[in-house]
C-alpha positions in Angstrom: 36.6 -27.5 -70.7 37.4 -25.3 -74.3 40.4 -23.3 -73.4 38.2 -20.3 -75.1 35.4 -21.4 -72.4 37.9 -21.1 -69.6 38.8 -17.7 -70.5 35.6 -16.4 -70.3 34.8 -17.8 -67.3 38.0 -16.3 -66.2 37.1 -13.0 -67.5 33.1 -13.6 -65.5 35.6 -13.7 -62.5 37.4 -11.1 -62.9 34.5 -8.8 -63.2 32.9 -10.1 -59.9 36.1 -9.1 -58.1 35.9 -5.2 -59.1 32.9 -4.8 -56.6 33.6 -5.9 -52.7 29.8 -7.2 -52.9 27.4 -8.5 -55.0 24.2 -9.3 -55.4 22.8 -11.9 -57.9 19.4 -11.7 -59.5 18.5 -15.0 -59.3 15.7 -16.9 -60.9 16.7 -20.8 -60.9 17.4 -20.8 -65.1 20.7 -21.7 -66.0 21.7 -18.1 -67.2 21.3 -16.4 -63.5 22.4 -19.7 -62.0 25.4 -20.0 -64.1 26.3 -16.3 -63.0 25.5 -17.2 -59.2 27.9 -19.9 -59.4 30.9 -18.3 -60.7 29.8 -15.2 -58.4 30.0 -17.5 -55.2 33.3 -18.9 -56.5 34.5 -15.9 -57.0 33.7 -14.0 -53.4 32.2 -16.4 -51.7 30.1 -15.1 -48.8 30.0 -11.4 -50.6 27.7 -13.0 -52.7 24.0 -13.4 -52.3 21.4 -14.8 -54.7 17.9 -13.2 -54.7 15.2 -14.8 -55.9 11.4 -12.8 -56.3 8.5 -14.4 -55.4 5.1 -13.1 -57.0 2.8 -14.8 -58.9 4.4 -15.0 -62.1 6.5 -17.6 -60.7 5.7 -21.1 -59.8 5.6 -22.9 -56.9 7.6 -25.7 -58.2 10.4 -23.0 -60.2 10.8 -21.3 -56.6 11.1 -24.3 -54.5 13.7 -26.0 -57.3 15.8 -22.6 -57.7 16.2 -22.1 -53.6 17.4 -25.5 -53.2 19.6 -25.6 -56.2 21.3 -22.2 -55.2 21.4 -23.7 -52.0 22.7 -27.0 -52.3 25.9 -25.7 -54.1 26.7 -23.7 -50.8 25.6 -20.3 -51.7 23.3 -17.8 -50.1 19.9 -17.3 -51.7 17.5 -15.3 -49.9 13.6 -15.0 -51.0 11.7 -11.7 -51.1 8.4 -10.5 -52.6 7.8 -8.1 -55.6 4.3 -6.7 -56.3 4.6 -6.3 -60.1 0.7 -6.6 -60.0 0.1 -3.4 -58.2 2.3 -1.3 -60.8 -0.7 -0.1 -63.9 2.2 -0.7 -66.4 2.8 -4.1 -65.7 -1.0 -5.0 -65.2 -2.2 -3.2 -68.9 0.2 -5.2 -70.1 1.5 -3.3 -72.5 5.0 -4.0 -74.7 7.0 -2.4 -72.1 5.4 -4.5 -70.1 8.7 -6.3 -68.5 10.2 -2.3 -67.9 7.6 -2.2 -64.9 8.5 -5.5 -64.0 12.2 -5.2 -63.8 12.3 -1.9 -62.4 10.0 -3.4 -59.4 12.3 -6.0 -59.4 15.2 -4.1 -59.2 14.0 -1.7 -56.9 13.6 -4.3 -54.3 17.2 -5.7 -54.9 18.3 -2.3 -54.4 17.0 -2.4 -51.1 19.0 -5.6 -50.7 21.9 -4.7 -51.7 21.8 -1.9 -49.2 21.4 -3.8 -46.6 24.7 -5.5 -47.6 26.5 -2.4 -47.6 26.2 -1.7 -51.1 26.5 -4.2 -53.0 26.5 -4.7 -56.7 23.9 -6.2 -58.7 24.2 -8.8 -61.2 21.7 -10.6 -63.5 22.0 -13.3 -66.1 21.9 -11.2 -69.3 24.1 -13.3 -72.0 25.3 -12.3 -75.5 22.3 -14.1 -77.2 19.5 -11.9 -75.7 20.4 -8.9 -77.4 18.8 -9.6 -80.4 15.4 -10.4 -78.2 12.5 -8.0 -77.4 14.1 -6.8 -73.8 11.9 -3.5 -72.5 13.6 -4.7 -69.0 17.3 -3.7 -70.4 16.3 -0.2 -70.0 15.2 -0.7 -66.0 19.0 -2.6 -65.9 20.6 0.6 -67.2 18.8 2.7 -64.7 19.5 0.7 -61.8 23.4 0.2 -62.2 22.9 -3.8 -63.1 25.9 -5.6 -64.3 25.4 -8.0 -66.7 28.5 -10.6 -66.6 27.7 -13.1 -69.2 27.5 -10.7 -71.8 30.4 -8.5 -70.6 32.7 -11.6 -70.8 30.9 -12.6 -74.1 28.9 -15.9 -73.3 26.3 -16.8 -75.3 23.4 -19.7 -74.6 25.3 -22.5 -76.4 28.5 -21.4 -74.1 26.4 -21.3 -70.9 25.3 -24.4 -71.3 28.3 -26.1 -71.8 29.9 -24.4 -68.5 26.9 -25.0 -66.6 27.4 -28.8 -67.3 31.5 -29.0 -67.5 30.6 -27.0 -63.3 28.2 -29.8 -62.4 24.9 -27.7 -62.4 21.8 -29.6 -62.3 19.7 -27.0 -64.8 22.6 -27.0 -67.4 20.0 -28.4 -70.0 16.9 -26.9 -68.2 14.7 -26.1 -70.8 13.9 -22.2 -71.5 11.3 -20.7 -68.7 10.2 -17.0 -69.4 7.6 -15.5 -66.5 3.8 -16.7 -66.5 3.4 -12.9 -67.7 5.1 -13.8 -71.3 2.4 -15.8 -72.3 -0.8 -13.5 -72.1 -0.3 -11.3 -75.1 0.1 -7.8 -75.3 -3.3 -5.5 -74.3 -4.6 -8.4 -72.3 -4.5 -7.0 -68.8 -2.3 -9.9 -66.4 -4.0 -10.7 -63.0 -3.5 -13.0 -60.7 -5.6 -15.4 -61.9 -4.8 -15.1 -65.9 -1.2 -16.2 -64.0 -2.6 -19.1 -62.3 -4.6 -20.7 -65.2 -1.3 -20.3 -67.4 0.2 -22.1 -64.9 -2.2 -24.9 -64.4 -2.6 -25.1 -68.9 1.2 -25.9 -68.6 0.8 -28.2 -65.7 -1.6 -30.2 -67.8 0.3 -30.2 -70.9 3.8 -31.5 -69.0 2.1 -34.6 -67.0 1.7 -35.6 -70.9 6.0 -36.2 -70.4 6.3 -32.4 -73.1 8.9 -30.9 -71.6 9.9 -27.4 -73.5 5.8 -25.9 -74.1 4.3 -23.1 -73.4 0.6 -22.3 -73.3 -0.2 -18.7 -74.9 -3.3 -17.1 -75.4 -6.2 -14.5 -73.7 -9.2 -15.2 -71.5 -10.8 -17.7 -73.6 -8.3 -18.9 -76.3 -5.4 -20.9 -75.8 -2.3 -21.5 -78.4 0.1 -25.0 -77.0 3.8 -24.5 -78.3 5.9 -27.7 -77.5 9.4 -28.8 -79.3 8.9 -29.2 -83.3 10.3 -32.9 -82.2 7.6 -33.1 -80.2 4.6 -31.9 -82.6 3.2 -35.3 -83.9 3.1 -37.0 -80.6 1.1 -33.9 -79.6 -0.9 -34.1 -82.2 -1.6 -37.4 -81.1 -5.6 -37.9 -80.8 -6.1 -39.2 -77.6 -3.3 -37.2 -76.1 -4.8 -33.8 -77.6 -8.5 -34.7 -76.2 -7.4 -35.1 -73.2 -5.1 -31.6 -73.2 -8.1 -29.8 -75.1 -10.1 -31.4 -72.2 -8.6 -30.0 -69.5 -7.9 -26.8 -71.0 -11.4 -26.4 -71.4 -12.7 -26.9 -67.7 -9.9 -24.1 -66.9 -11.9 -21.4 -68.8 -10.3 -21.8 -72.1 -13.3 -22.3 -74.9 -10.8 -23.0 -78.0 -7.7 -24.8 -77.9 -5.3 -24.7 -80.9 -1.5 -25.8 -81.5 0.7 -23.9 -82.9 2.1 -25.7 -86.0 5.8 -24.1 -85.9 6.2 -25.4 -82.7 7.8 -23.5 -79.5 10.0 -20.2 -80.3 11.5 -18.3 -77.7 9.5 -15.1 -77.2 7.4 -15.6 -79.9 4.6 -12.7 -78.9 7.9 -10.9 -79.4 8.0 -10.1 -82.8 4.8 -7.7 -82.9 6.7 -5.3 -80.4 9.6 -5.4 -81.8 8.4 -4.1 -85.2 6.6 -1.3 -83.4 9.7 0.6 -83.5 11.0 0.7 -79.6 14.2 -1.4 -79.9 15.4 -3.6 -76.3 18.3 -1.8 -75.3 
């Protein structure tokens, strides 16, 4: 491992060991897992990973982030969040992610109580400051330290640790909330969640592996890796996709021609003048 690599990790460390507990919001991507790990190192049974389940998360993301928290010997504990009752979060406004975070966070408070006040920690890194992030400002009112960016990791450099560690995710591919892909000032329910969910479903059995499927109650926008674009726009393979999506409830189907971008429903919010914190 990069001596420069080691240091940082060293430094992720040495932040864990100011607090006598912590607590780890978990999701199962390689950013909170990353932090989990060294967290675990670190203090060992002080540390417990949380994981929310709602329906913004997938069965299969839950069930693959328990076992893989699990399976390298740390403690990860499930608990439910009920983002869906909150207005905010259901309007779906820009700050949308605020109200979730801060439901989020208020459970893990809870938690972290329970463990005699422990400290929470999430997998914020160096690269998602210059995102969209509403949620930052629930962090800042809840206390949450952000390791990865204290120590000053980046993606590329949480990558590379999560593979030189042995982590199973190191090259998972990016996975936002079900929430991220309805766009802003179409209200998110329950089942806007669940057909997002079952679009993607149908476009990864076609082997795409970084997608996302965007879009309102009746229109729906397929990102996949610029790589991946012509074998998309394959004419069997898109019938089939347009196919599906259609007996789900979407009436037009379109691909995005700039392929998948991180956030991309971001930029909009970002220009209406309320910088992420």
């Amino acid at each position: 491992m990069r001596a420069e690599l080691v240091s940082r990790l060293e430094s992720m460390a040495a932040i864990v060991h100011r607090f006598d507990r912590v607590v780890v919001a978990y999701s199962g991507g390689v950013d909170s897992a990353l932090v989990l790990e060294v967290a675990h190192r670190a203090v060992g049974e002080r540390c417990l990973g949380v994981i929310a389940d709602s329906p913004s998360l997938t069965r299969d993301e839950l069930e693959a982030a328990v076992a893989l928290g699990r399976g390298r010997g740390a403690a990860v504990r499930v608990v439910q969040t009920n983002e869906l009752a909150i207005a905010g979060y259901r309007d779906n406004d820009v700050d949308r992610c605020y109200f979730c975070k801060s439901e989020l966070y208020g459970v893990l408070a809870a938690v972290a109580g329970e463990a005699g006040g422990a400290t929470i920690l999430d997998g914020f890194n160096r690269d998602d400051r210059g995102d969209w992030r509403p949620g930052r400002r629930a962090a800042a009112e809840a206390g949450v330290v952000s390791p990865l960016d204290a120590a000053g990791l980046g993606k590329a450099d949480v990558r590379e640790a999560a593979r030189e560690l042995g982590l199973a995710n190191w090259d998972k591919p990016a996975a936002a909330c079900l929430a991220s892909r309805i766009p802003y000032g179409t209200p998110v329910t329950v089942e806007s969640l669940e057909r997002v969910a079952s679009a993607e479903a149908v476009v990864r059995a076609e082997g795409f592996r970084q997608l996302r499927v965007r879009g309102g109650e009746t229109r729906a926008s397929i990102e996949v890796g610029v790589d991946e674009l012509p074998r998309l726009m394959e004419a069997d393979r898109l019938a089939r996709i347009e196919t599906a999506l259609g007996a789900l409830g979407y009436e037009a189907v379109s691909v995005d021609p700039l392929g998948y971008r991180r956030g991309s429903l971001n930029p909009a919010a970002a220009a209406d003048g309320r910088a992420a914190l």
